[in-house]
MOPAC internal coordinates of N, CA, C and O (Angstrom, degrees):
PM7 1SCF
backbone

  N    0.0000 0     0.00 0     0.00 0    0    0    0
  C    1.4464 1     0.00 0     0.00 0    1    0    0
  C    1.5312 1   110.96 1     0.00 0    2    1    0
  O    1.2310 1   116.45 1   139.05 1    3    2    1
  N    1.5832 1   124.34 1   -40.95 1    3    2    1
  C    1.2906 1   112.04 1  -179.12 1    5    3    2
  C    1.6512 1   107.91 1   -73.71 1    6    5    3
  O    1.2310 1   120.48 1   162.44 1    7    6    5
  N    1.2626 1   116.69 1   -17.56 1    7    6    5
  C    1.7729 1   102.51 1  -178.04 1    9    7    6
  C    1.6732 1    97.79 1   -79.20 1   10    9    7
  O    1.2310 1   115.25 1   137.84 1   11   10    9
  N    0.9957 1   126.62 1   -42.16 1   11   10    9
  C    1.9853 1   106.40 1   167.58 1   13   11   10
  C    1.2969 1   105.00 1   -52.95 1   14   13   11
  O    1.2310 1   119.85 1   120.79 1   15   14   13
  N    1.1767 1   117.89 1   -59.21 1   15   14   13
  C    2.3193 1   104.71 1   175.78 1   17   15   14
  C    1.1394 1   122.44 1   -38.44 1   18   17   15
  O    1.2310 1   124.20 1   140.85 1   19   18   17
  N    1.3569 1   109.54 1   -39.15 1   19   18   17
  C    1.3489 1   114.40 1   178.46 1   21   19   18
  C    1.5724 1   122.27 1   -85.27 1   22   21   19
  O    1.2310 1   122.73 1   162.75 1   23   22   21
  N    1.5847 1   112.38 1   -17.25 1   23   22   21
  C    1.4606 1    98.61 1  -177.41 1   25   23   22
  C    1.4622 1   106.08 1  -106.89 1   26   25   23
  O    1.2310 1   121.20 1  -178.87 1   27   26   25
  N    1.6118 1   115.31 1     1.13 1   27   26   25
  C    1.3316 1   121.48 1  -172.91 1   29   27   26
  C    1.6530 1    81.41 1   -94.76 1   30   29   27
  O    1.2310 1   106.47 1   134.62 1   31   30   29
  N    1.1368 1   142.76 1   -45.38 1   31   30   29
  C    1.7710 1   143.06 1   159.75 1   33   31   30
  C    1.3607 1    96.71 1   -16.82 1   34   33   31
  O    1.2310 1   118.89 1    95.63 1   35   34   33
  N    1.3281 1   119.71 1   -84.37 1   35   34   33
  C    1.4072 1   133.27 1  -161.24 1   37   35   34
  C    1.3137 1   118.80 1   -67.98 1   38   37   35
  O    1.2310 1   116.72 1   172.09 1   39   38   37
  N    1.2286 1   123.84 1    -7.91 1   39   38   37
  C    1.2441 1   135.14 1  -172.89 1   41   39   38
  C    1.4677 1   106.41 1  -101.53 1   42   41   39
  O    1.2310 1   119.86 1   143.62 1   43   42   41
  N    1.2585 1   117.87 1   -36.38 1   43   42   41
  C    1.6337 1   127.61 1   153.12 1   45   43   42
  C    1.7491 1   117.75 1   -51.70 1   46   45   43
  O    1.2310 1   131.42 1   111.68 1   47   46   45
  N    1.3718 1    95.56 1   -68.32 1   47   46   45
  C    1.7523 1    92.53 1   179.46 1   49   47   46
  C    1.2834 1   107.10 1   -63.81 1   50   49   47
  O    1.2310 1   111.22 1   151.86 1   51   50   49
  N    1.2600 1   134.13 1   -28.14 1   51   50   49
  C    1.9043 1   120.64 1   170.65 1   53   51   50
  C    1.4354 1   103.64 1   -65.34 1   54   53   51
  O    1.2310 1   120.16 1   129.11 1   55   54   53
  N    0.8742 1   117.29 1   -50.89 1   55   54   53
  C    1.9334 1   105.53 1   173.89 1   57   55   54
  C    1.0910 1   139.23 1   -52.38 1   58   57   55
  O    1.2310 1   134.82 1   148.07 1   59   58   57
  N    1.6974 1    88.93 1   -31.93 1   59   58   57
  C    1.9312 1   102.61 1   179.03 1   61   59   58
  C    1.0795 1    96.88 1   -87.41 1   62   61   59
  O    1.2310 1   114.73 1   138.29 1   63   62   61
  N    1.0188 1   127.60 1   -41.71 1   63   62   61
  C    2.1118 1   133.85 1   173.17 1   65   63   62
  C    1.7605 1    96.76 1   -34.99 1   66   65   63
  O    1.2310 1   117.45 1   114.59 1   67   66   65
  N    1.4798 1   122.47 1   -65.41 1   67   66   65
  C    1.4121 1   121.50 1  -153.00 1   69   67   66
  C    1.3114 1   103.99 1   -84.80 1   70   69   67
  O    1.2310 1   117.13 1   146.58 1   71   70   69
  N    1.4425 1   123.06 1   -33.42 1   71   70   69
  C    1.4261 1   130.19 1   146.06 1   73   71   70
  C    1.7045 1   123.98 1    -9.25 1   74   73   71
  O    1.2310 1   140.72 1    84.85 1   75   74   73
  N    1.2288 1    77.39 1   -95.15 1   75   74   73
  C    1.9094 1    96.82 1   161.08 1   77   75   74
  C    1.2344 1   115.24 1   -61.70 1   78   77   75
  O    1.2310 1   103.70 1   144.80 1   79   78   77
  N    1.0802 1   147.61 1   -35.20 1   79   78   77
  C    1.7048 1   133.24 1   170.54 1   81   79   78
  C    1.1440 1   114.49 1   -73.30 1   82   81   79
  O    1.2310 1   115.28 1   174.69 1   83   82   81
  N    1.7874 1   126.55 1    -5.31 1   83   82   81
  C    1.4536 1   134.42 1   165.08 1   85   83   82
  C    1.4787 1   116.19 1   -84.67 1   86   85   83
  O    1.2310 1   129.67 1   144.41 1   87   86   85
  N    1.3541 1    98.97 1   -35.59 1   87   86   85
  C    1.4840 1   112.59 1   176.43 1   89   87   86
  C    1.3363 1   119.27 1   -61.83 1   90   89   87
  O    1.2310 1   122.94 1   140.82 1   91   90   89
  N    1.2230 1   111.96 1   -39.18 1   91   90   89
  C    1.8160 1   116.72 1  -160.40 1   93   91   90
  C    1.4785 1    90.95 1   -98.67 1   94   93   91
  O    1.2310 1   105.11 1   139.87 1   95   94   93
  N    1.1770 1   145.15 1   -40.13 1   95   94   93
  C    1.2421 1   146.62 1  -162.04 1   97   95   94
  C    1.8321 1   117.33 1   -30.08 1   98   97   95
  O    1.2310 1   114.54 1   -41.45 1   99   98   97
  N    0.9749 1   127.94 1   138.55 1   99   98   97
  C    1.8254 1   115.87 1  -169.84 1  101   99   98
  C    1.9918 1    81.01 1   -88.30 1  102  101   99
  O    1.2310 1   127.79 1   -23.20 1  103  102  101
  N    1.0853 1   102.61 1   156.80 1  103  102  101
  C    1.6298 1   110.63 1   146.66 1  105  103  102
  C    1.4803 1   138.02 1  -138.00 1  106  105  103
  O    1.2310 1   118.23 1   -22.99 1  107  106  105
  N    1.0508 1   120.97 1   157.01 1  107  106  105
  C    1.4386 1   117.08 1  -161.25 1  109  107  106
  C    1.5958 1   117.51 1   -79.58 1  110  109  107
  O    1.2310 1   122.87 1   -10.22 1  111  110  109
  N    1.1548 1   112.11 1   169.78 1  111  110  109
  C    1.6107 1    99.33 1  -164.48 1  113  111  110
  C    1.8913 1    94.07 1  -155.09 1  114  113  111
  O    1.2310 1   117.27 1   -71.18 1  115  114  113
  N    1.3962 1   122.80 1   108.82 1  115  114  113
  C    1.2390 1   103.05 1  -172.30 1  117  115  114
  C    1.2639 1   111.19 1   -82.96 1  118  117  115
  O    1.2310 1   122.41 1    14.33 1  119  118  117
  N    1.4712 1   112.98 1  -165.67 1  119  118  117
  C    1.4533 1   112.74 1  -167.80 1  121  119  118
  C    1.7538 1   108.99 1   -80.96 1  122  121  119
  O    1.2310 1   128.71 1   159.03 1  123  122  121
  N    1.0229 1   100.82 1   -20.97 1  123  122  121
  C    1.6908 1   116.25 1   177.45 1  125  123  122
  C    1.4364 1   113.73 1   -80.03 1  126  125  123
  O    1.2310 1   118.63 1  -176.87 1  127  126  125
  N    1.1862 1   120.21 1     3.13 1  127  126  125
  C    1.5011 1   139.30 1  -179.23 1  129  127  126
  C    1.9401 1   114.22 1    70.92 1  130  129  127
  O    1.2310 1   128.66 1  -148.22 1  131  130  129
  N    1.0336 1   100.93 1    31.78 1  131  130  129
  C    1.8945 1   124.04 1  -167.00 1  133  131  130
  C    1.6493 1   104.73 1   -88.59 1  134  133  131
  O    1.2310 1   113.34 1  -103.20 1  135  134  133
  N    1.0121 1   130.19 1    76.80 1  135  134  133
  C    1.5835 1   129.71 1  -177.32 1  137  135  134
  C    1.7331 1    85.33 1   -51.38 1  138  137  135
  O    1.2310 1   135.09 1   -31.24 1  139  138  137
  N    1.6842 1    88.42 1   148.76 1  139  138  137
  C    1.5216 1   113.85 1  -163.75 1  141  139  138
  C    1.4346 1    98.10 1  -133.52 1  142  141  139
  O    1.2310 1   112.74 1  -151.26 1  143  142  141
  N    1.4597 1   131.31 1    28.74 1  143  142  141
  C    1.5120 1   123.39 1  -159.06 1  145  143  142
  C    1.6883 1   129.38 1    69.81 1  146  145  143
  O    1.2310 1   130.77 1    -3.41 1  147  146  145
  N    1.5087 1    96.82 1   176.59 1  147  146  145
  C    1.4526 1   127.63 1   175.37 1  149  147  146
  C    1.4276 1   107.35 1   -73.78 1  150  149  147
  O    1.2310 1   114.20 1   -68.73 1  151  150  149
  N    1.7277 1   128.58 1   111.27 1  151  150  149
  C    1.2065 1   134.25 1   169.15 1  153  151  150
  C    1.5460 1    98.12 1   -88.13 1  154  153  151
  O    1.2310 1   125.76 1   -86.45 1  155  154  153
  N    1.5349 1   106.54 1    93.55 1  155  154  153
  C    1.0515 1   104.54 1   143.20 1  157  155  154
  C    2.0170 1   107.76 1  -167.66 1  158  157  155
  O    1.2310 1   126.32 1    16.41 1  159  158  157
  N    1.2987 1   105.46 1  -163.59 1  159  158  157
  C    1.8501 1    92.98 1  -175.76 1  161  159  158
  C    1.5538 1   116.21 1  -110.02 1  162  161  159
  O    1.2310 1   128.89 1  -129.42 1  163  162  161
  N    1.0120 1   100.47 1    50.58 1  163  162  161
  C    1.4048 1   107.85 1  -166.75 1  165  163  162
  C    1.6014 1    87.55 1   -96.40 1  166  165  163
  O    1.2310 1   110.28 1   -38.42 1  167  166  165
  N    1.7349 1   135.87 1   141.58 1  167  166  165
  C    1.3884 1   118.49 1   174.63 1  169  167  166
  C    1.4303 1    85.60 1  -137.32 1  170  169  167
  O    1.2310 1   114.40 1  -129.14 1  171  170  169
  N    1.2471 1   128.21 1    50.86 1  171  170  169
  C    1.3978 1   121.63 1   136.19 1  173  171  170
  C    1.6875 1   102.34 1  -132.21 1  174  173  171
  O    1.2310 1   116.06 1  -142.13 1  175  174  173
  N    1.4666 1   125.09 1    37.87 1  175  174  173
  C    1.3900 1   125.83 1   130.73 1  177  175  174
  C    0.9227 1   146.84 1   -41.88 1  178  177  175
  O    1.2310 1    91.46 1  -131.41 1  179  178  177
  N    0.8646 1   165.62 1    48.59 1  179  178  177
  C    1.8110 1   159.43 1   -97.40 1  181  179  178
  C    2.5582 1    82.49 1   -83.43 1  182  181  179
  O    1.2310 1   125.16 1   121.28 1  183  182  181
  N    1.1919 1   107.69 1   -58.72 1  183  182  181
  C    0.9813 1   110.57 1  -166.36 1  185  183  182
  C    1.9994 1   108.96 1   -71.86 1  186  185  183
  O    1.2310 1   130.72 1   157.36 1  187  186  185
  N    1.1341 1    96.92 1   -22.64 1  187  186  185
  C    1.6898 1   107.43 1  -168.46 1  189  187  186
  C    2.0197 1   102.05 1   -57.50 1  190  189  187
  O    1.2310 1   124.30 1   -34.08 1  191  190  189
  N    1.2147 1   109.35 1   145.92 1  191  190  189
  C    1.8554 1   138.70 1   168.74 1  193  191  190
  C    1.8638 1    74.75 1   -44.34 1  194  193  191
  O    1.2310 1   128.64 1    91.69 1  195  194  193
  N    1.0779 1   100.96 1   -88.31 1  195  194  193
  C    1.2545 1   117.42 1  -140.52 1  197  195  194
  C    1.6535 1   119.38 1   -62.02 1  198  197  195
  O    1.2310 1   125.96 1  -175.82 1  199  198  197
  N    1.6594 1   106.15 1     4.18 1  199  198  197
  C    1.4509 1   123.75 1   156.59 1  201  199  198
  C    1.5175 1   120.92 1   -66.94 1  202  201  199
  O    1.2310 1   120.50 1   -91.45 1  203  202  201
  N    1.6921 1   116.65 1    88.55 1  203  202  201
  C    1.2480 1   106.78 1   175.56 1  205  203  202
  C    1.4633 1   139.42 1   -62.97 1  206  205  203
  O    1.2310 1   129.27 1  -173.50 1  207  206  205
  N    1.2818 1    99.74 1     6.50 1  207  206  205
  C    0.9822 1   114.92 1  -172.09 1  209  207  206
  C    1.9853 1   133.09 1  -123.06 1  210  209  207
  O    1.2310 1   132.69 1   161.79 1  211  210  209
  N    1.7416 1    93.09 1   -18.21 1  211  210  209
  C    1.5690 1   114.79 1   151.17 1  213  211  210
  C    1.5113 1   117.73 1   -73.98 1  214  213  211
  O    1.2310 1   132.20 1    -0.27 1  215  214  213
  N    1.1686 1    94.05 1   179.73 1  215  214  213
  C    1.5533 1   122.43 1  -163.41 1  217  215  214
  C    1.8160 1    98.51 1   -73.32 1  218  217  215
  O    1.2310 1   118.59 1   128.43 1  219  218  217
  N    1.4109 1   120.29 1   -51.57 1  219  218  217
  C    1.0621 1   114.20 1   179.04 1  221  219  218
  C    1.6100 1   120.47 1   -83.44 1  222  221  219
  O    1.2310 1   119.25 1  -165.19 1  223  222  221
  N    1.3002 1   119.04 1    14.81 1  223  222  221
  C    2.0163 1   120.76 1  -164.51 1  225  223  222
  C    1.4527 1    95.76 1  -126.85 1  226  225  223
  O    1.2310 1   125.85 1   137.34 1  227  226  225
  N    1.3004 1   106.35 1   -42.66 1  227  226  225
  C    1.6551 1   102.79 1  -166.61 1  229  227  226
  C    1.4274 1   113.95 1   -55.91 1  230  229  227
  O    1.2310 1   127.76 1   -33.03 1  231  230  229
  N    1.4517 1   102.67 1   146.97 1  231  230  229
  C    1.7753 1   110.93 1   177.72 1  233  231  230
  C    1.5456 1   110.51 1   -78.16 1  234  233  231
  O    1.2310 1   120.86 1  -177.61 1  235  234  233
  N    1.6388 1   115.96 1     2.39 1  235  234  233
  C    1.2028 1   110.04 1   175.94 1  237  235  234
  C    1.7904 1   121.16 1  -127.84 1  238  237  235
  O    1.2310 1   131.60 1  -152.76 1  239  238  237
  N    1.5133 1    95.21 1    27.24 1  239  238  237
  C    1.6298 1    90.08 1  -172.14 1  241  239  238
  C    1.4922 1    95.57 1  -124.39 1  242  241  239
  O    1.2310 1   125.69 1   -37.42 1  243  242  241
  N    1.6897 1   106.68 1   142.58 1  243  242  241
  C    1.4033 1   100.34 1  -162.36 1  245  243  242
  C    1.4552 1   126.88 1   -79.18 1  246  245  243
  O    1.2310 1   120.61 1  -169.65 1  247  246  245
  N    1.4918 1   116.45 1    10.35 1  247  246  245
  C    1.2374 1   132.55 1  -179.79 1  249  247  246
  C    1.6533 1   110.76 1  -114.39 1  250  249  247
  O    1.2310 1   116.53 1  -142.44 1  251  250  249
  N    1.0291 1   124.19 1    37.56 1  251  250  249
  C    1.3199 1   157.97 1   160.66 1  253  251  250
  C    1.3640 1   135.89 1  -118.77 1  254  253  251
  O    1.2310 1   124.17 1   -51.88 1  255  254  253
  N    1.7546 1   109.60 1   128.12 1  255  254  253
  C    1.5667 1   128.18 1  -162.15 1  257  255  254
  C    1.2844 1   100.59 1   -69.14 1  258  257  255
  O    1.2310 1   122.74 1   152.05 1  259  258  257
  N    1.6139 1   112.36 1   -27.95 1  259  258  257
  C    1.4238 1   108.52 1  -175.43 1  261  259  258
  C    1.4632 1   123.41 1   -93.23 1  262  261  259
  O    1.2310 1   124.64 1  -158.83 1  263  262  261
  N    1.4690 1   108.69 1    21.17 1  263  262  261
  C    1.4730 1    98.83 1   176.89 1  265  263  262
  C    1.5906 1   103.50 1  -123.14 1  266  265  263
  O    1.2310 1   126.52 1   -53.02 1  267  266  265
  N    1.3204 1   105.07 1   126.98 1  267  266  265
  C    1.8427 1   120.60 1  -170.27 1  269  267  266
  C    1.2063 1    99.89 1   -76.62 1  270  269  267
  O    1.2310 1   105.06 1   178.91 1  271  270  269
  N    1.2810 1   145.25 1    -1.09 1  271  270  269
  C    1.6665 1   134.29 1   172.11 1  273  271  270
  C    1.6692 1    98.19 1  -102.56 1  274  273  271
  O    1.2310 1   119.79 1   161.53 1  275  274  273
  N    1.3982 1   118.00 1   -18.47 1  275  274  273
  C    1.5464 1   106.14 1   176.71 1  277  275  274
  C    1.2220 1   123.61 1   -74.94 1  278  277  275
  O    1.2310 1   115.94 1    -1.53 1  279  278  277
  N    1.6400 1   125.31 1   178.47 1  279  278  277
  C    1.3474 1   129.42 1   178.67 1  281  279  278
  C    1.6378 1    93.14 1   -65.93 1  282  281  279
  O    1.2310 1   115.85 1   107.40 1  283  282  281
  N    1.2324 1   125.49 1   -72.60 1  283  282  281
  C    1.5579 1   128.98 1  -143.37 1  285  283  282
  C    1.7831 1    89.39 1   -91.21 1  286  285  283
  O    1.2310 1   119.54 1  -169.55 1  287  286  285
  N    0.9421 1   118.49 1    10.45 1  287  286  285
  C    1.9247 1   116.20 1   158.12 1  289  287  286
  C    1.6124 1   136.52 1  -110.53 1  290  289  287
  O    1.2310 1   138.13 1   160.96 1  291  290  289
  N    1.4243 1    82.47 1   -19.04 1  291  290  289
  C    2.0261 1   102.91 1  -172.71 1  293  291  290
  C    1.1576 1    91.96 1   -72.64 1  294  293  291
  O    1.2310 1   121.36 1   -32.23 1  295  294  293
  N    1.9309 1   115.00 1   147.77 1  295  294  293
  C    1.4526 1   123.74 1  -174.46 1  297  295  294
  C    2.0381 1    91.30 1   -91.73 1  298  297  295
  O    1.2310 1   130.16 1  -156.49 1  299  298  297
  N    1.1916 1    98.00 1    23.51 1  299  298  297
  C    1.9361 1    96.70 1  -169.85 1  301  299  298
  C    1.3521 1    99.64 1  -106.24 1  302  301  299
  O    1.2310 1   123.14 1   128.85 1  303  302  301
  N    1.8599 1   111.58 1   -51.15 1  303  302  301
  C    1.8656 1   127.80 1  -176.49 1  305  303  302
  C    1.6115 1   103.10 1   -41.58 1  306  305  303
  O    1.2310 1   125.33 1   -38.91 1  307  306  305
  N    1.4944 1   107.37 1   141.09 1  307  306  305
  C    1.4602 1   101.98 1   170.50 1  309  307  306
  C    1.5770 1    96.98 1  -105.30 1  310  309  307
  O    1.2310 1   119.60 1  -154.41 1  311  310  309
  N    1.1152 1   118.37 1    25.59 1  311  310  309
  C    1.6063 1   121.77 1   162.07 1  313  311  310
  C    1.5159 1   108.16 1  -108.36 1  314  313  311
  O    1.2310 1   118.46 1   176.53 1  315  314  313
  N    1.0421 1   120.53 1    -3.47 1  315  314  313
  C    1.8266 1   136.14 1   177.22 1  317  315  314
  C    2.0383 1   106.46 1   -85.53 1  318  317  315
  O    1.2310 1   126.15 1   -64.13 1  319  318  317
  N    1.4213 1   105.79 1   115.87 1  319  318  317
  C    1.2272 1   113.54 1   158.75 1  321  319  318
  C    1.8685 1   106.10 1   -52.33 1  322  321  319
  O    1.2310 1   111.08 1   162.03 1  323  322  321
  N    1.0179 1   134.39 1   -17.97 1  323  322  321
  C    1.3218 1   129.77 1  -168.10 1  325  323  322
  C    1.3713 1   116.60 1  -105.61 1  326  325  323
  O    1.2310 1   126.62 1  -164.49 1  327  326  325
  N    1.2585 1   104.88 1    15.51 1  327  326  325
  C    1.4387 1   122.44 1  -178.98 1  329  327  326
  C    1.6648 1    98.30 1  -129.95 1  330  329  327
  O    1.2310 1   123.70 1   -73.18 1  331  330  329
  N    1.8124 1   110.51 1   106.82 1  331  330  329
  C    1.3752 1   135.05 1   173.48 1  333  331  330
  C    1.3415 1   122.84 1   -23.36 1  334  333  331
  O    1.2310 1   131.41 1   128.12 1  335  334  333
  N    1.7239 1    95.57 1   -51.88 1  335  334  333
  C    1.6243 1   120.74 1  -148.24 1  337  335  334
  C    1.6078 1   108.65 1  -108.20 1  338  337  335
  O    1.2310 1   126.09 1   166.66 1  339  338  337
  N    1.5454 1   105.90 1   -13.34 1  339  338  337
  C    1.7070 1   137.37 1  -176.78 1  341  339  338
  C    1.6105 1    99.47 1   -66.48 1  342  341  339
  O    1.2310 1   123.96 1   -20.96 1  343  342  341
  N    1.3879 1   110.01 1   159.04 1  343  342  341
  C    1.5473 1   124.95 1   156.02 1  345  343  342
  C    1.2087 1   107.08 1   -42.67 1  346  345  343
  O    1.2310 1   116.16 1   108.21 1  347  346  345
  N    1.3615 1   124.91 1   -71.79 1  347  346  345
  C    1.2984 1   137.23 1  -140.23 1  349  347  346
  C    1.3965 1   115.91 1    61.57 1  350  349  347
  O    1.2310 1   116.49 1   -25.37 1  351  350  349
  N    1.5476 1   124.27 1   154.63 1  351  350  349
  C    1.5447 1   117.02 1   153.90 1  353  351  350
  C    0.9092 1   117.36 1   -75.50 1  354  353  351
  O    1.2310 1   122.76 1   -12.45 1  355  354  353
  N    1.8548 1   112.32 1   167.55 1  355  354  353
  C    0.9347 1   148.95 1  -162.07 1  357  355  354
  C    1.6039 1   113.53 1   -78.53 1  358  357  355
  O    1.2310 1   111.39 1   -42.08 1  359  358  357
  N    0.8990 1   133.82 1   137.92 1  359  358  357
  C    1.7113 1   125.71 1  -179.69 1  361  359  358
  C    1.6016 1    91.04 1  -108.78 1  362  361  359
  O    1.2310 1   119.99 1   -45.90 1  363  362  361
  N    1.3636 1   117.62 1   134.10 1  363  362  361
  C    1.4460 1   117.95 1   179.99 1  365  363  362
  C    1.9721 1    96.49 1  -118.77 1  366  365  363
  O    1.2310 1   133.15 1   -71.71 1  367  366  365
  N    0.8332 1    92.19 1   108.29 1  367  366  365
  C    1.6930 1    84.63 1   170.10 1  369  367  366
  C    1.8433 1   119.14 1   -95.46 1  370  369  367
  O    1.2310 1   131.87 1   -59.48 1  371  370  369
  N    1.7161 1    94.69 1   120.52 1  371  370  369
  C    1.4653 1    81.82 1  -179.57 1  373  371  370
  C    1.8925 1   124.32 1   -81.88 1  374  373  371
  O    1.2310 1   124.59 1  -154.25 1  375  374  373
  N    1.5987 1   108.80 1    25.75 1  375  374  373
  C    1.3342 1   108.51 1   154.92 1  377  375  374
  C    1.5055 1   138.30 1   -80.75 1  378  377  375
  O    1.2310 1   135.24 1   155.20 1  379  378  377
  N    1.1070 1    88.11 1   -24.80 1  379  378  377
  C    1.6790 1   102.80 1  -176.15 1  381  379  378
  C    1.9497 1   100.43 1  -118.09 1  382  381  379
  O    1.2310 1   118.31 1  -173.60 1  383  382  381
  N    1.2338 1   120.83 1     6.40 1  383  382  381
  C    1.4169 1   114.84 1  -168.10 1  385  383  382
  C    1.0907 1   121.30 1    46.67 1  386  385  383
  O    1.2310 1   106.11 1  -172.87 1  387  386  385
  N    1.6160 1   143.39 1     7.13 1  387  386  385
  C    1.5250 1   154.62 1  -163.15 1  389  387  386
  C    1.3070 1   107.55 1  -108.81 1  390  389  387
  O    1.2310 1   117.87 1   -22.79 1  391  390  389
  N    1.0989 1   121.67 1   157.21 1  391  390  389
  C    1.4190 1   113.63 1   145.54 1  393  391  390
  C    1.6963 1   116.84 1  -115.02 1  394  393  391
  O    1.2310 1   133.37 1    22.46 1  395  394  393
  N    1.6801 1    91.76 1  -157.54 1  395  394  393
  C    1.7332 1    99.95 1   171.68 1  397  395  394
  C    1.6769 1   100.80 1   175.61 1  398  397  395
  O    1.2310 1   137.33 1   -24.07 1  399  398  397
  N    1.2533 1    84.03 1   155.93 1  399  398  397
  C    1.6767 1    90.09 1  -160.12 1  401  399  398
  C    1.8560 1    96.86 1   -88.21 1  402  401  399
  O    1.2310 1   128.72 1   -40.78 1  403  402  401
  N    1.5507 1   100.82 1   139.22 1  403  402  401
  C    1.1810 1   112.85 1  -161.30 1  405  403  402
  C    1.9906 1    99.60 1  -114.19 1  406  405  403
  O    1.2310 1   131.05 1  -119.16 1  407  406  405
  N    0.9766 1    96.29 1    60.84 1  407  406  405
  C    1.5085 1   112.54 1   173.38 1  409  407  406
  C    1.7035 1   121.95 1  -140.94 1  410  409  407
  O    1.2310 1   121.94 1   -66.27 1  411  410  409
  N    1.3396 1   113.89 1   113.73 1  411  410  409
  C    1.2221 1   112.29 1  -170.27 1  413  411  410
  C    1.7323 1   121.77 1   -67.93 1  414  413  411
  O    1.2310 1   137.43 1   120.75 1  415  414  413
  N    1.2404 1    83.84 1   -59.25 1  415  414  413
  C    1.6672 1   116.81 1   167.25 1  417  415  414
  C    1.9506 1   112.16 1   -15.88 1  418  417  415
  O    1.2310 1   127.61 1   151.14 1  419  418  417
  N    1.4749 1   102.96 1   -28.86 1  419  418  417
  C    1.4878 1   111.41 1  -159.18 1  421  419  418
  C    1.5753 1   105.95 1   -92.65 1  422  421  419
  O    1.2310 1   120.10 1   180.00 1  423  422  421

């Protein structure tokens, strides 16, 4: 009986864990007003950059930072964080409700 307490325990705090690491996450916002995903490294995000395998991580989906032939991935797009001289998007953090532009280059 205590190993079900305990894994129904742990099975709670892993949920509230991924819960809250979905919650706090900043996300990107391009200059065209085009949400670009969850900035953060979580890669079982469905929404997270760093999901190689979602809509926003993959190197091959065109609404992704990580793909160099896309608008918001090419180091050429001035809607591309990977472009110096570009807008870049917007990082909106939902801690502070603010954002700030997450491009050095500018």
């Amino acid at each position: 009986m205590k190993k079900i307490g305990l894994f129904l325990m742990m099975i709670t705090i892993f949920v509230f864990h991924v819960d809250m690491a979905e919650a706090v996450s900043p996300v990107l916002i391009a200059p065209d007003g085009k949400y670009l995903g969850n900035l953060n490294d979580n890669p079982y995000d469905p929404n997270s950059v760093a999901n190689p395998y979602g809509q926003y991580g993959s190197p091959y989906s065109p609404d992704s930072i990580n793909n160099p032939y896309g608008v918001y991935g090419s180091p050429y797009s001035p809607q591309s964080p990977n472009n110096p001289y570009g807008q870049g998007p917007s990082v909106i953090s939902p801690n502070t409700g603010g954002s700030f532009q997450n491009n050095p280059g500018k």
